[in-house]
C-alpha positions, 0 to 999 in steps of 0.5 A, a space after each residue: 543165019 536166023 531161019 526166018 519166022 512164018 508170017 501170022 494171018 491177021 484174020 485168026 490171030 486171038 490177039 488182033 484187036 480188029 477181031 475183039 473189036 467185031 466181037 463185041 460189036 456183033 454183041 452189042 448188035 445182038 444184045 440191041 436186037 433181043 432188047 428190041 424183041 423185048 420191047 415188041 412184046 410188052 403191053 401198050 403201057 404207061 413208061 412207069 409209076 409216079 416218081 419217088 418210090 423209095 425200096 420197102 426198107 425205107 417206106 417200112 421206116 416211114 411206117 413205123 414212124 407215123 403216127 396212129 390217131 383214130 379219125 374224127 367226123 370229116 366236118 367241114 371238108 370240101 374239094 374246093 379247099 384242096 385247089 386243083 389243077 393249078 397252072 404248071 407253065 407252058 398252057 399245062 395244068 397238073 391233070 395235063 403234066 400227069 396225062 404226059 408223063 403217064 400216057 405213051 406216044 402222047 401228042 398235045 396241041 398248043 393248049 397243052 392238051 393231049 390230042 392222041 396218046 395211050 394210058 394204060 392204067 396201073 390200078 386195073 391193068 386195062 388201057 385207054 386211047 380217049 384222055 378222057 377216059 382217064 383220070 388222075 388219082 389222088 392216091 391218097 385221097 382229099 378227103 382222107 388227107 383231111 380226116 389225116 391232119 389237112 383239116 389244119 393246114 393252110 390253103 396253101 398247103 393242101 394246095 401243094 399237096 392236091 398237085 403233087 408232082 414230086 412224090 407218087 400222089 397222083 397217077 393216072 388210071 381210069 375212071 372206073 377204078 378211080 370211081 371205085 377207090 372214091 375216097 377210100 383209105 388202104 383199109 378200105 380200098 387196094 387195085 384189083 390187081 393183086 400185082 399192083 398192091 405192094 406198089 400202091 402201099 408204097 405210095 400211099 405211105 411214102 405220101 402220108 409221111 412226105 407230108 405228115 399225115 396220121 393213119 387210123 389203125 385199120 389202116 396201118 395194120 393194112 398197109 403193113 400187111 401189103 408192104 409185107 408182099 412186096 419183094 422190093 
């Protein structure tokens, strides 16, 4: 005769998948929790930097390969002739598209412009409430794409480039650091906060080499210096 086998409870076997599927819903619950903390504790800040920041291997190729040409006098430059900011549809202009994709919580009206949002500014590290309090960076600037080789280009073009939503030529930060940097290159001028400035040496040549602008070579030995701080 078999001797009949002791019955296995359901609730202590280590095989039973309803005991892995509690378990790793109790995970996933947790891990959401922690993320959620996570969240809680970072500053009211903007969701990221502009788009296309490639990795330091790939912008320290783009450095190499541009080229150096010493400055000329800026003759004949103005704002004027680098159009700005241009309608992008739906009642927004390029400012207006920044001011959305930078700011958090951003509310606009019918008019595209923001009503209430915050900003927290890369550059400096501080955070603006009041859309006006912030304005949009040319990280290179205007008229230092003119002295770089824009001086030859059709209206068009710098048009293009003064409303760059591709690559990381606009950001938004506030109006003093933007009064400060003013039309200064990397030579002249990097964030304050220390922190930033691998990031900003990205942009600044991942923009000259998007649209094949030249560097001094104070500048080159400049951005070189802080592509050499970053660890990304």
């Amino acid at each position: 005769m078999m001797q009949a086998q002791p019955a296995t409870s359901s609730s202590t076997s280590l095989g039973n998948p309803l005991r892995g599927t509690h378990l790793r819903v109790a995970l996933v619950a947790a891990a959401t929790a922690l993320l959620v903390l996570a969240s809680l504790a970072l500053p009211n800040r903007a969701y990221a930097y502009p788009p296309d920041i490639p990795s330091k291997s790939q912008v320290q190729s783009e450095l190499n390969a541009i080229t150096v040409r010493a400055e000329g006098p800026r003759t004949g430059y103005s704002r004027s002739l680098f159009p700005h900011w241009i309608s992008q549809g739906n009642n927004c202009n390029t400012r207006e598209v920044v001011l959305k994709r930078d700011g958090r919580n951003v509310v606009v009206g019918s008019d595209c412009y923001p009503d209430s949002g915050s900003w927290y500014s890369e550059f400096d590290g501080q955070t603006r409430t009041v859309p006006s309090q912030i304005s949009i960076d040319h990280v290179v600037a205007l008229a230092e794409a003119w002295d770089s080789g824009a001086s030859s280009w059709s209206t068009s073009r710098r048009q293009a480039f003064a409303n760059d939503l591709s690559g990381p030529q606009l950001i938004a930060v506030t109006t003093e650091v933007n009064s400060s940097k003013s039309d200064k290159d990397i030579a002249q001028w990097v964030p304050p906060l220390s922190s930033k400035r691998c990031a900003f040496a990205k942009m600044v040549i991942h923009t000259k080499y998007r649209w094949g602008l030249t560097m001094d070579s104070a500048e080159k030995s400049a951005a070189q210096t802080y592509l050499n701080q970053c660890s990304y």
